[in-house]
C-alpha positions as CSV (number, residue, x, y, z in Angstrom):
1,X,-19.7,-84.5,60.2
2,X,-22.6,-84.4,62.9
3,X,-23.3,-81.0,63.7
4,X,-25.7,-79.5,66.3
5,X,-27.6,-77.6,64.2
6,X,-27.7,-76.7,59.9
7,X,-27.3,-72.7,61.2
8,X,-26.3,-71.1,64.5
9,X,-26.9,-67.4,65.1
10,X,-25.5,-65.0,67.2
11,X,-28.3,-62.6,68.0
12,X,-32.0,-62.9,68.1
13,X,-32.4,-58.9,67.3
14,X,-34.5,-57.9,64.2
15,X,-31.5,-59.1,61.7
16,X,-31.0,-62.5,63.8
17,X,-34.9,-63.3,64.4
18,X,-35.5,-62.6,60.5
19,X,-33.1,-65.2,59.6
20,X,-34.4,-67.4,62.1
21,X,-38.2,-67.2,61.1
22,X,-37.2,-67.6,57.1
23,X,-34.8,-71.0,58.1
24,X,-37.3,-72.2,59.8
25,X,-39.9,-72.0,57.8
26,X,-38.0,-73.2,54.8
27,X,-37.3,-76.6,56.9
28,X,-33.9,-76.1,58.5
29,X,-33.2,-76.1,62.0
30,X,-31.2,-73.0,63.7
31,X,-29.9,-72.4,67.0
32,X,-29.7,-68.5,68.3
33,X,-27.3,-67.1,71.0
34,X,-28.0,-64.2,72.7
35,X,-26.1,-62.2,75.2
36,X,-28.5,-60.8,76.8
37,X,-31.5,-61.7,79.5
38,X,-34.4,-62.8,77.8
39,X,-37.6,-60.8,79.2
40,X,-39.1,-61.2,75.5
41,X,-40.9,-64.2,74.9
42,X,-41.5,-67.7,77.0
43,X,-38.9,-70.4,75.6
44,X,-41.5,-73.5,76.0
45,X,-44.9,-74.0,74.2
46,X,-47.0,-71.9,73.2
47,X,-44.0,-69.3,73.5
48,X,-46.2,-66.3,74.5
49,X,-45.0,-63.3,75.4
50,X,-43.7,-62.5,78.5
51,X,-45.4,-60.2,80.7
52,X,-42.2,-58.8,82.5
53,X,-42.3,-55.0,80.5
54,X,-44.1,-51.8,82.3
55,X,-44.4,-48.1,81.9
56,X,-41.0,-47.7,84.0
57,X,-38.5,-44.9,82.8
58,X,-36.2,-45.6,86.4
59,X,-36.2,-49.3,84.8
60,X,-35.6,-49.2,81.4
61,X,-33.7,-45.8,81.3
62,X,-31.8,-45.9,84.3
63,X,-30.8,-49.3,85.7
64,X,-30.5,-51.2,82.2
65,X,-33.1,-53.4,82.8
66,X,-32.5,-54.0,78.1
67,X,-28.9,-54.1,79.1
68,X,-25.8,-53.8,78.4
69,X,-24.6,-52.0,81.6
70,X,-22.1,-49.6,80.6
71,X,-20.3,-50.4,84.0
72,X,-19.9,-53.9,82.7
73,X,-19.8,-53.6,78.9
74,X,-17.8,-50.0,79.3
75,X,-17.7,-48.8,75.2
76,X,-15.2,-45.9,74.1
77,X,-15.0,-42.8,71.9
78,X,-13.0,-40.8,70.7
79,X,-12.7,-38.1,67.5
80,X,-9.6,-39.2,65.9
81,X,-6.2,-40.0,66.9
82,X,-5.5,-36.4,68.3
83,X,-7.9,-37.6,71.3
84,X,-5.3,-40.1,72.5
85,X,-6.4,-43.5,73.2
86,X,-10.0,-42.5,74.2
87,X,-11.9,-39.4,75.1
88,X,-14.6,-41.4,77.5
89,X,-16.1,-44.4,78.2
90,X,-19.3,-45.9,79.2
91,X,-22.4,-45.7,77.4
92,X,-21.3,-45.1,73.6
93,X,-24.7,-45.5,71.4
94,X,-25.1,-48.8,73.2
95,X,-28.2,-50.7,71.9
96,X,-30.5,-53.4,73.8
97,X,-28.2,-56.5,74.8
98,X,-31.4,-58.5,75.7
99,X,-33.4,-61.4,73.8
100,X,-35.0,-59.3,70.4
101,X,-32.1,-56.6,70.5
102,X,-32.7,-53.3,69.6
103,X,-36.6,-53.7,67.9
104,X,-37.6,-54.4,72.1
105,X,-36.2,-50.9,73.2
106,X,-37.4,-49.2,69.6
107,X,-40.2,-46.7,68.8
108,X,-40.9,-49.1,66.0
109,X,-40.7,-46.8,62.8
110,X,-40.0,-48.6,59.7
111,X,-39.8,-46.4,56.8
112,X,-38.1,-48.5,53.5
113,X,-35.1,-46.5,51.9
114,X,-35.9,-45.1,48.2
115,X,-34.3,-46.1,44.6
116,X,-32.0,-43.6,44.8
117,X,-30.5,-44.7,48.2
118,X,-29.4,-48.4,46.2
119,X,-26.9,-45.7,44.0
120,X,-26.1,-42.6,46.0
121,X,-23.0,-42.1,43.6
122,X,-24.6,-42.9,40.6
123,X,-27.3,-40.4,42.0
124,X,-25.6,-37.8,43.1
125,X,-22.0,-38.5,42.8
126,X,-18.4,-38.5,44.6
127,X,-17.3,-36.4,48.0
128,X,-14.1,-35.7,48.2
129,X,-13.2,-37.1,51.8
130,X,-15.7,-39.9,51.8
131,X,-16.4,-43.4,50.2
132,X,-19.3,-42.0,48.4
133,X,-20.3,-46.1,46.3
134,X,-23.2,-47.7,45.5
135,X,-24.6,-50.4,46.4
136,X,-24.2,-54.0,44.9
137,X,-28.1,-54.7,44.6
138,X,-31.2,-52.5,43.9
139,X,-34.4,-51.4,45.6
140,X,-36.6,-53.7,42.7
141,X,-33.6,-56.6,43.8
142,X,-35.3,-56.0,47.9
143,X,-38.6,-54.9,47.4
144,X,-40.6,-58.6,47.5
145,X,-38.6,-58.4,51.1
146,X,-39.2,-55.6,52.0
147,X,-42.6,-56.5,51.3
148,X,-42.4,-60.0,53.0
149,X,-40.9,-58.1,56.4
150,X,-43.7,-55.8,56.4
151,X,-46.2,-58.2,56.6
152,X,-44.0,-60.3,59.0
153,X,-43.5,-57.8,61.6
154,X,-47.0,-56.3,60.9
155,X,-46.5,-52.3,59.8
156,X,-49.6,-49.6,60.0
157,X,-49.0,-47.0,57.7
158,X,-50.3,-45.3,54.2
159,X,-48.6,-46.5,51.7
160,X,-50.1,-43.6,49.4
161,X,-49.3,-40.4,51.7
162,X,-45.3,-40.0,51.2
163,X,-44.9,-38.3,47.7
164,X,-41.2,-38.9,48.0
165,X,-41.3,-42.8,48.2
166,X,-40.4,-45.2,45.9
167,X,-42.8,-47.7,43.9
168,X,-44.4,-50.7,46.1
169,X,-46.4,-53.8,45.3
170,X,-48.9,-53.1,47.5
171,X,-50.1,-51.5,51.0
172,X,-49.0,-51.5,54.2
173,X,-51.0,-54.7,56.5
174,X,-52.4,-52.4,58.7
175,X,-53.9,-48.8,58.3
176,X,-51.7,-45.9,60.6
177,X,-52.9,-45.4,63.9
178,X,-54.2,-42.3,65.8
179,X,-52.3,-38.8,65.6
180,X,-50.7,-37.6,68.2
181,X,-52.0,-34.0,69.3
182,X,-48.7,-32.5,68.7
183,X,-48.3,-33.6,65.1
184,X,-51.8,-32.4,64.1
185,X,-50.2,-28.8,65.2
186,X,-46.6,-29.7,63.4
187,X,-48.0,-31.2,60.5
188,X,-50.5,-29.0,59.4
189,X,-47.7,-26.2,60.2
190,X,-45.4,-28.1,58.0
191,X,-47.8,-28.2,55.0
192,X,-48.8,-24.2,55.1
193,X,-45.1,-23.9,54.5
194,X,-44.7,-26.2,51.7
195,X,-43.1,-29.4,53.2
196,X,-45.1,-33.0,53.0
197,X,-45.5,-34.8,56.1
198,X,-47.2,-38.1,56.6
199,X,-48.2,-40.9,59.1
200,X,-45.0,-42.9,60.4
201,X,-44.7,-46.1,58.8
202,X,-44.7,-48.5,62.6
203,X,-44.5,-51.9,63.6
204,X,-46.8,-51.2,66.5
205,X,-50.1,-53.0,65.6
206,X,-53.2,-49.8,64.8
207,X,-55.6,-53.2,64.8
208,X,-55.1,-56.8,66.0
209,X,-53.3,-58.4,64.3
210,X,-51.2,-61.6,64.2
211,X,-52.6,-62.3,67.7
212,X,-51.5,-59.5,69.4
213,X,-53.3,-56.5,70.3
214,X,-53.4,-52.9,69.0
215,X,-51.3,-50.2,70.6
216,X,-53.2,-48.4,73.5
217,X,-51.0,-45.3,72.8
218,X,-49.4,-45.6,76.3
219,X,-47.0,-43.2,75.0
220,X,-44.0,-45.3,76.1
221,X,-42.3,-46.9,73.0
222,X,-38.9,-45.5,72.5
223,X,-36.5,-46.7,75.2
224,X,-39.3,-49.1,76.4
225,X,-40.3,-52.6,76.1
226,X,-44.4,-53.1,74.6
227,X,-46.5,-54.4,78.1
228,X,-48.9,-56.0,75.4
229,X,-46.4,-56.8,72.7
230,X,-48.4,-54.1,70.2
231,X,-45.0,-54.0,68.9
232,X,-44.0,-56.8,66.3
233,X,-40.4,-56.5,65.8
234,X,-39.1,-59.2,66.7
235,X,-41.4,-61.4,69.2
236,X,-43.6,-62.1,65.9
237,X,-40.6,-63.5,63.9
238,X,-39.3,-65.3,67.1
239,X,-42.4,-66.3,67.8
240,X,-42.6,-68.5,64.8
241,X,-39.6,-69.7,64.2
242,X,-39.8,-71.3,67.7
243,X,-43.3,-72.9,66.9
244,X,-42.1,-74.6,63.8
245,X,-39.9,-77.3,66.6
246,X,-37.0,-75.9,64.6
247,X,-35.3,-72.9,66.6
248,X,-33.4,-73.2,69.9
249,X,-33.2,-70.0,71.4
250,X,-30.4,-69.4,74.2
251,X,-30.3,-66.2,76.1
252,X,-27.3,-65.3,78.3
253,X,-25.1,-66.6,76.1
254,X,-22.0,-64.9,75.3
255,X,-20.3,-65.6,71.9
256,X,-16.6,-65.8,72.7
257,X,-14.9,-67.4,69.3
258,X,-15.9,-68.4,65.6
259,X,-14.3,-71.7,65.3
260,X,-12.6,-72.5,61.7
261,X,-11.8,-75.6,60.0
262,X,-8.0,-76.2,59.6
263,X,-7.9,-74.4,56.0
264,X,-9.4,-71.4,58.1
265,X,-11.8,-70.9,55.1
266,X,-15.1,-72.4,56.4
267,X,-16.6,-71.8,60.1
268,X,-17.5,-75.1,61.8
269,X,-19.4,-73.6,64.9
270,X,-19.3,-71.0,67.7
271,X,-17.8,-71.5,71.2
272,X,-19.7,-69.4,74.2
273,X,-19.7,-68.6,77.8
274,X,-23.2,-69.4,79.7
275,X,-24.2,-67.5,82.7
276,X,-22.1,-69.3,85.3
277,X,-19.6,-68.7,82.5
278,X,-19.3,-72.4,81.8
279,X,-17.4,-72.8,78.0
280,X,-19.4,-75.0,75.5
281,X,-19.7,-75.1,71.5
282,X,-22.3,-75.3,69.1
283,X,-21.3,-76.6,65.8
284,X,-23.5,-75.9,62.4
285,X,-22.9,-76.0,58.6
286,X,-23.4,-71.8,58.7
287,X,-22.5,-69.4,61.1
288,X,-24.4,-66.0,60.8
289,X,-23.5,-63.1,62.8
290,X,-26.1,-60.6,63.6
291,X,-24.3,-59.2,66.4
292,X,-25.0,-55.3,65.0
293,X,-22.8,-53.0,63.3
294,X,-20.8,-52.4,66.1
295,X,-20.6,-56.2,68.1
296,X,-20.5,-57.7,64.9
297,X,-16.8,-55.9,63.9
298,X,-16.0,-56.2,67.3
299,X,-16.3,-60.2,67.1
300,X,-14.5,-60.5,64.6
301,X,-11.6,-58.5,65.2
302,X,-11.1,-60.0,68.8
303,X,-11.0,-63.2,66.8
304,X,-9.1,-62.0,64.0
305,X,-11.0,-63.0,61.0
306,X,-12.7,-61.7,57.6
307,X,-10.6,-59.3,57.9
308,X,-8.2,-59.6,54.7
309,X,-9.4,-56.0,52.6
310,X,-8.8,-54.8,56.5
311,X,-12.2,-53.1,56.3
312,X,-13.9,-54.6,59.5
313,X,-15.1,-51.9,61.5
314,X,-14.3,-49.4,59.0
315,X,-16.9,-46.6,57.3
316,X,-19.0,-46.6,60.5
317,X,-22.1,-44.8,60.0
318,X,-24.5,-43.2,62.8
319,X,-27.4,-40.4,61.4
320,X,-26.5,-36.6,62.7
321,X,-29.0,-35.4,64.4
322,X,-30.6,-32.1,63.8
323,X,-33.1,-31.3,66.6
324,X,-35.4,-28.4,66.9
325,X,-36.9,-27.9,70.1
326,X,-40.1,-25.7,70.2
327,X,-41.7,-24.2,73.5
328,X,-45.6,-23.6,73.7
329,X,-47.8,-21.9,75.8
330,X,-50.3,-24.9,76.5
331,X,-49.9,-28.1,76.4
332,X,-49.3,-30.9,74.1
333,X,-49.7,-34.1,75.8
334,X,-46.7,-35.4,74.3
335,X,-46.7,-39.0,76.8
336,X,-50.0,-40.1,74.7
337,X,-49.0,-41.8,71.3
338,X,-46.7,-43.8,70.1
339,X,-43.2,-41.2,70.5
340,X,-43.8,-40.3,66.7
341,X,-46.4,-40.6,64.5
342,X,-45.5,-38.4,61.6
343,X,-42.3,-37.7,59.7
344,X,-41.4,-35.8,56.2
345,X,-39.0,-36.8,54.2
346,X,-38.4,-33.0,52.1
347,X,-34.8,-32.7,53.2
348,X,-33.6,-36.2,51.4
349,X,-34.5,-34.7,48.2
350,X,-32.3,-32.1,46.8
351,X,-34.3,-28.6,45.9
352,X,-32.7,-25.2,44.5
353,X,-31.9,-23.9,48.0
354,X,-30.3,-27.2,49.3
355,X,-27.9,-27.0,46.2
356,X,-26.9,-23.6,46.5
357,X,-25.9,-24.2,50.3
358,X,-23.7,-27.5,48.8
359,X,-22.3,-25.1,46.3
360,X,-21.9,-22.1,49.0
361,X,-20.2,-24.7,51.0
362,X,-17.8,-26.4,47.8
363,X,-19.5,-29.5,48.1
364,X,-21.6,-31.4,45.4
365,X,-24.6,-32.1,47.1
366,X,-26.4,-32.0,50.5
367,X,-28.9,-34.7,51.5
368,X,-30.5,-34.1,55.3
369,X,-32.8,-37.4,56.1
370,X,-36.1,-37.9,57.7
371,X,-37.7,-35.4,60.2
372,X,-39.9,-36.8,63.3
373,X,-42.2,-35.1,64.4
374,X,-42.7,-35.8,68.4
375,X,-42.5,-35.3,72.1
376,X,-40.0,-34.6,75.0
377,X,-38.5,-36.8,77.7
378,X,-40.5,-38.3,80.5
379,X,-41.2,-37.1,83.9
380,X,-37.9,-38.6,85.3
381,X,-35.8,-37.0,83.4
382,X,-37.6,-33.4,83.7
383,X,-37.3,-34.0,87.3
384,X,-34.0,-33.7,87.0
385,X,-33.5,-31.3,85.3
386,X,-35.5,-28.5,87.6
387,X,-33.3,-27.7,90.9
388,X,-34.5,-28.7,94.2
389,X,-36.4,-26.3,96.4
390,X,-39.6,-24.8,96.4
391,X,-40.0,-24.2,93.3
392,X,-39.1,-28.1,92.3
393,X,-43.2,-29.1,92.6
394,X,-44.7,-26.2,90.6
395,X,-42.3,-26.2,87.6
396,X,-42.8,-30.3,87.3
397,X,-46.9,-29.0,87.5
398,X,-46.4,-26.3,84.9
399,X,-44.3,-28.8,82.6
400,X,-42.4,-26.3,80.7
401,X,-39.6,-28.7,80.1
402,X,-42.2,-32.2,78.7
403,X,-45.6,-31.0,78.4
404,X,-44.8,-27.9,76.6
405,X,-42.3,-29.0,74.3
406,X,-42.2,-30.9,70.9
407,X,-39.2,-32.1,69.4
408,X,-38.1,-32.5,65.2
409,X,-35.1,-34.9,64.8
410,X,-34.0,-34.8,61.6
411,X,-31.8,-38.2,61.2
412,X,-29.1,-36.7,59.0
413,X,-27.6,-38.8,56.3
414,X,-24.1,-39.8,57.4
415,X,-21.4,-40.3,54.8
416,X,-19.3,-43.3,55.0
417,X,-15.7,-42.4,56.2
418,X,-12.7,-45.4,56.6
419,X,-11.4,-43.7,59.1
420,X,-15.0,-43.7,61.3
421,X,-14.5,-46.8,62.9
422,X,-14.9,-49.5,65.7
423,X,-11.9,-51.5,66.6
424,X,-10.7,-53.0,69.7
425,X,-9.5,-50.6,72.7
426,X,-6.0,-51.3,74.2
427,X,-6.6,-51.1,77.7
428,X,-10.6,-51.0,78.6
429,X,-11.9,-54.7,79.2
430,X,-15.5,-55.5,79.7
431,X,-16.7,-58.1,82.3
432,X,-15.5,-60.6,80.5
433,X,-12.1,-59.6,80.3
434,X,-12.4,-59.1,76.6
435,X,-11.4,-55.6,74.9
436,X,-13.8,-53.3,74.8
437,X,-14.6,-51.7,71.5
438,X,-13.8,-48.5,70.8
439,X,-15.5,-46.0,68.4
440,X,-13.3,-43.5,66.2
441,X,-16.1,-40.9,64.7
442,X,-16.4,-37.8,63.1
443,X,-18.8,-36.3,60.9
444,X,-17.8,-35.4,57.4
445,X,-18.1,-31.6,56.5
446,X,-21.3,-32.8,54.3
447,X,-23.0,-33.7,57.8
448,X,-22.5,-30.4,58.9
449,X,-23.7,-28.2,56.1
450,X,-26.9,-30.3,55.8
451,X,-27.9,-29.5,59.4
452,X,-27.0,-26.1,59.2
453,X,-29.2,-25.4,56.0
454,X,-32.1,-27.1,57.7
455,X,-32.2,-26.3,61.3
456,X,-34.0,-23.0,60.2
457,X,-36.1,-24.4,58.4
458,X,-37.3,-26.5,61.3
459,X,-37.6,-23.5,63.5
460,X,-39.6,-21.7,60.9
461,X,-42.1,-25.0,61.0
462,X,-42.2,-24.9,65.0
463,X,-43.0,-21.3,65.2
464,X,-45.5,-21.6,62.4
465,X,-47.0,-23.9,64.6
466,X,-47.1,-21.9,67.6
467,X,-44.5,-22.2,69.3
468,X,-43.0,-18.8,71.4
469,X,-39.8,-20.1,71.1
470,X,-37.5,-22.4,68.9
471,X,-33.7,-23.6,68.9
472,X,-32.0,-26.5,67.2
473,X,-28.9,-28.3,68.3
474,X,-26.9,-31.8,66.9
475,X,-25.6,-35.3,68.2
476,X,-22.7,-35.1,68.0
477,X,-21.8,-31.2,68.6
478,X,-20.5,-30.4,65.5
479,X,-18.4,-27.6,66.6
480,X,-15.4,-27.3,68.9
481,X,-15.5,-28.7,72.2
482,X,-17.1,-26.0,74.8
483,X,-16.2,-26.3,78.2
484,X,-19.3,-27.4,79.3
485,X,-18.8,-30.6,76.4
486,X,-15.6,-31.2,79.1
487,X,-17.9,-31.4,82.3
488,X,-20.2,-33.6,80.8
489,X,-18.0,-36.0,78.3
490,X,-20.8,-38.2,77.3
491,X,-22.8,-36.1,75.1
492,X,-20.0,-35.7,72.9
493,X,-20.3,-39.2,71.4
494,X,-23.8,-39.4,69.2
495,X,-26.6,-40.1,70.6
496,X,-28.5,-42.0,67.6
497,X,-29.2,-45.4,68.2
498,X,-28.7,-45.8,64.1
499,X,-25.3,-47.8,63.7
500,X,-24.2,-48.8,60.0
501,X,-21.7,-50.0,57.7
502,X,-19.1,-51.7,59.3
503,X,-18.6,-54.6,57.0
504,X,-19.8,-53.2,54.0
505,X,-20.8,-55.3,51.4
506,X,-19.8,-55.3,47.7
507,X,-18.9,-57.2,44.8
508,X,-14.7,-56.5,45.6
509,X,-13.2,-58.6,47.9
510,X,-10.5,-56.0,48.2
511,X,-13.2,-53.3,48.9
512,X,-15.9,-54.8,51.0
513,X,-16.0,-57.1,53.6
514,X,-19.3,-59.4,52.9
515,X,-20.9,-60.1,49.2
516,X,-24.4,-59.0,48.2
517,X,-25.7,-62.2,49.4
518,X,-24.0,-61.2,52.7
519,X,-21.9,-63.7,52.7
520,X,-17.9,-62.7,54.1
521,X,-15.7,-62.6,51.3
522,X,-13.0,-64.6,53.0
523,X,-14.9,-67.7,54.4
524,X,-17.8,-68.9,52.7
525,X,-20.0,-70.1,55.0
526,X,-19.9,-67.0,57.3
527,X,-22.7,-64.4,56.8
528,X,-24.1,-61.4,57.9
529,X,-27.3,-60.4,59.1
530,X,-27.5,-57.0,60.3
531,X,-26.8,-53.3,59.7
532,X,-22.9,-53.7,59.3
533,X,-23.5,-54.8,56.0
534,X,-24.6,-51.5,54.8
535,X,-23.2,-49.1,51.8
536,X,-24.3,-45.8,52.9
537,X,-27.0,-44.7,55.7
538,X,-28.9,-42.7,53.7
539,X,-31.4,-40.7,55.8
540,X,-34.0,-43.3,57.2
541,X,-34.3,-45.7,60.0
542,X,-32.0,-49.2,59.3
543,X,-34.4,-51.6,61.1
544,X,-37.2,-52.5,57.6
545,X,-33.8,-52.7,55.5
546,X,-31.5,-54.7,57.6
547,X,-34.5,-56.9,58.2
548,X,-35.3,-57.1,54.5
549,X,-31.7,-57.9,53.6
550,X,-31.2,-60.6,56.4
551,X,-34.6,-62.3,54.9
552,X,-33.0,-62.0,51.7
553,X,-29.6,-63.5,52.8
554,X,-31.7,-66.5,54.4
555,X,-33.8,-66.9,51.2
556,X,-31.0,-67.2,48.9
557,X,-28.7,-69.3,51.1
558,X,-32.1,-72.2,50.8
559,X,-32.5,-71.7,47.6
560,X,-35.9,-70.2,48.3
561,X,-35.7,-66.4,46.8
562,X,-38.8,-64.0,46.9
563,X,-40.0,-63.4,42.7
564,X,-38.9,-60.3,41.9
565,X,-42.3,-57.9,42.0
566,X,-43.8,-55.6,39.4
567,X,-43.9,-52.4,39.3
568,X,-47.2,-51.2,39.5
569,X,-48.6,-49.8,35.9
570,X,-49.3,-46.0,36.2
């Protein structure tokens, strides 16, 4: 059979661009669909990147210039069942839907998960309530990817100032960049109290390199394209997979059906919608979805496929987040840096106080996840929150409410639940007239006693830096719905951009969903290359890992895997 290409992909985000650079570069051709616009890279030779991105929070924060637009591609939440069919929609932890996904929009840190992370139940053990497992591979099985990605996407960091991280083969391609002022305070804070912070692992270049310039600490990352593409992840993998010849890239293209042969074991190709919402198919010998934990289960159930263990969409993962605001006296100059420069990682490791609150609480164990150390909003969003009137011009001088503040976010490990989910809503439709999905979410008791136990201890670190003033709060609220939750709906879904776990992968076709080559269990040449594959969420960023695995999955399926790596001696 002629087919159009040897692998089609649906998504050019981190997961979708890895693939694509590792097929390419092993001799295969690919063709990748993306939803969204492509404001990323040019799509004839020399592919450069574009120049379309600016310093624009009404853009990028407010109109959707990234996409989706929830008015379009409406999402829903609720808690459970007792919510009724929804409790709001719009914008439910919607991520980028634009040419390089969510690692345009990201702040670019790329931490690697540690050993213990590979076997949380072997670790730590069961949870009554959750589906405590571990996973089907090790950190020695990913580390030569992990490795690979690194030097791929470029990634500044030390790789000898975390204390907590696991063995490496060797350092990081670039040396960290500059400190942000507030961290110097936060950090140094952090230390006199007995905690271990140390420069964020990034993707945002500290030095040329691969072509592209270093960061100019503009101070918009997060939420923001790069202007000068400092960032690596993913123009550097799409980059070269379009320069082999190899890659087709296809923006505004909306993946509608995965089409099966008549045994409805093997995929044959993808049917989409173009812009002027023309149909046409692609065919290929693989089909790999990197769609992102929440599109991905959402593909498949509208098609109805993969599903037999009847675990797509299931054990949904987000990180709680614990954040700790602190209020100073002078200012920090928060909108200079790259949104986080320093993190510590004390709260993923289990001391005596941390198991006395599990025991307090009648749990097993407590495990909180990586704190960042960074800024408030930008001047938009201060704006608005200052009333009008006379006093509206001095208070956005003075600053209290950016300039003054700095911000820990604690991305809480989130224990995987069956009944946290994403399936298909009965009555929302997006643009397209397709069902929206629909999120099902609530945190597991675990999630709450780990913030609880650390919030103070955050506070304690923001005062000890000098703050006048500290408070913490989560996303979600993990308490009972306050009237003021009801005026303002949308802040009771979670806010963290983090989505995991919702085709999990295993060794058991009757208890995961994709195998730990991520391939699907029920048709073999359907895979997945993103965060749904995911065992648990542990506390650190998904991007490095999902990256990692998707360069894994691609290696293997070519017959091209990384040598396993040696531990260093020592």
């Amino acid at each position: 059979m002629t087919v159009d290409a040897r692998v089609v992909i649906v998504g050019s985000g981190p997961g979708g661009a890895t693939f694509a650079e590792a097929v390419t570069r092993f001799g295969w051709d690919c063709i990748i669909l993306e939803k969204g616009r492509n404001h990323l890279i040019e799509l004839e030779p020399p592919y450069a990147p574009k120049t379309v991105f600016s310093n624009d929070e009404i853009k990028f924060v407010h109109r959707h210039v990234l996409g989706p637009d929830p008015l379009l591609e409406p999402r829903t939440y609720r808690r459970d069942g007792g919510d009724g069919d929804r409790l709001l929609v719009g914008d439910v932890n919607n991520l980028p839907s634009t040419v390089g996904g969510g690692g345009v929009h990201a702040d670019g840190k790329l931490p690697r998960f540690r050993e213990e992370d590979f076997r949380l139940r072997s670790s730590y053990g069961p949870v009554e309530g959750a589906a405590v497992e571990d996973w089907p591979i090790s950190y020695d099985d990913l580390e030569p990817y992990y490795a690979e990605v690194e030097r791929s996407i470029g990634v500044a960091g030390d790789h000898t100032a975390n204390p907590f991280a696991s063995w490496r083969s060797g350092p990081y391609p670039m040396p960290p960049g500059p400190d942000m002022y507030g961290a110097t305070l936060s950090t140094a804070a952090a230390e006199r109290l007995g905690l271990h912070p140390y420069p964020a692992p990034t993707g945002a270049n500290s030095v040329p390199y691969d072509g592209r310039p270093a960061c100019n600490n503009c101070g918009f990352c997060g939420l923001y394209g790069c202007p000068i593409h400092a960032k690596g992840d993913p123009v550097a993998m799409l980059g070269r997979a379009l320069r082999t010849g190899r890659c087709q890239l296809r923006p505004e293209c909306v993946a509608t059906e995965i089409l099966l042969d008549r045994r409805g074991r093997r995929a044959t190709g993808v049917r989409y919608l173009d812009a002027e919402l023309n149909s046409h198919v692609v065919t290929a010998e693989y089909v790999v979805l990197a769609c992102g934990a929440f599109e991905t289960p959402r593909l498949l159930l509208h098609n109805g496929l993969a599903n037999s263990s009847g675990l797509v969409g299931r054990h949904l993962m987000y990180h709680v987040q614990t954040l700790t605001v602190g209020g100073f006296h002078f200012r920090l100059h928060g909108h200079r840096g790259r949104s986080v420069t320093h993190l510590h990682d004390d709260h993923l490791v289990p001391d005596r106080e941390a198991r006395r609150a599990a025991r307090e609480a009648g749990l097993p164990w407590i495990r909180g996840g990586i704190v960042e150390h960074g800024a408030a909003a930008g001047p938009v969003l201060e704006a608005k929150n200052y009333p009008p009137g006379p006093a509206h011009n001095p208070s956005m001088h003075r600053s209290d409410l950016r300039d003054r503040l700095w911000v820990f976010t604690m991305q809480g490990e989130d224990l995987p639940q069956p009944t946290n989910r994403v399936d298909l809503d009965p009555a929302v439709r997006d643009v397209w007239g397709r069902p929206a999905g629909r999120v099902t979410y609530r945190p597991h008791r675990h999630e709450v006693v780990a913030s609880a136990h650390v919030a103070p201890i955050l506070e304690q670190v923001m005062l000890e830096a000098g703050a006048e003033w500290s408070f913490s709060t989560t996303s979600p609220p993990l308490g009972p719905i306050t009237e003021l939750d009801r005026q303002n709906p949308l802040g009771l879904a979670p806010s963290s951009k983090h989505v995991m776990g919702t085709c999990r992968m295993g060794d058991d076709p009757a208890t995961s969903v994709v195998d730990p080559q991520g391939r699907f269990h029920d048709i073999e040449n359907l895979l997945c290359a993103d965060s749904s594959v995911f065992v648990s969420s542990t506390g650190y960023g998904p991007t490095l890992t999902l990256a990692a695995l998707a360069l894994r999955a691609a290696c293997l399926l070519t017959g091209n895997p990384l040598p396993r790596t040696n531990r260093p001696v020592g």
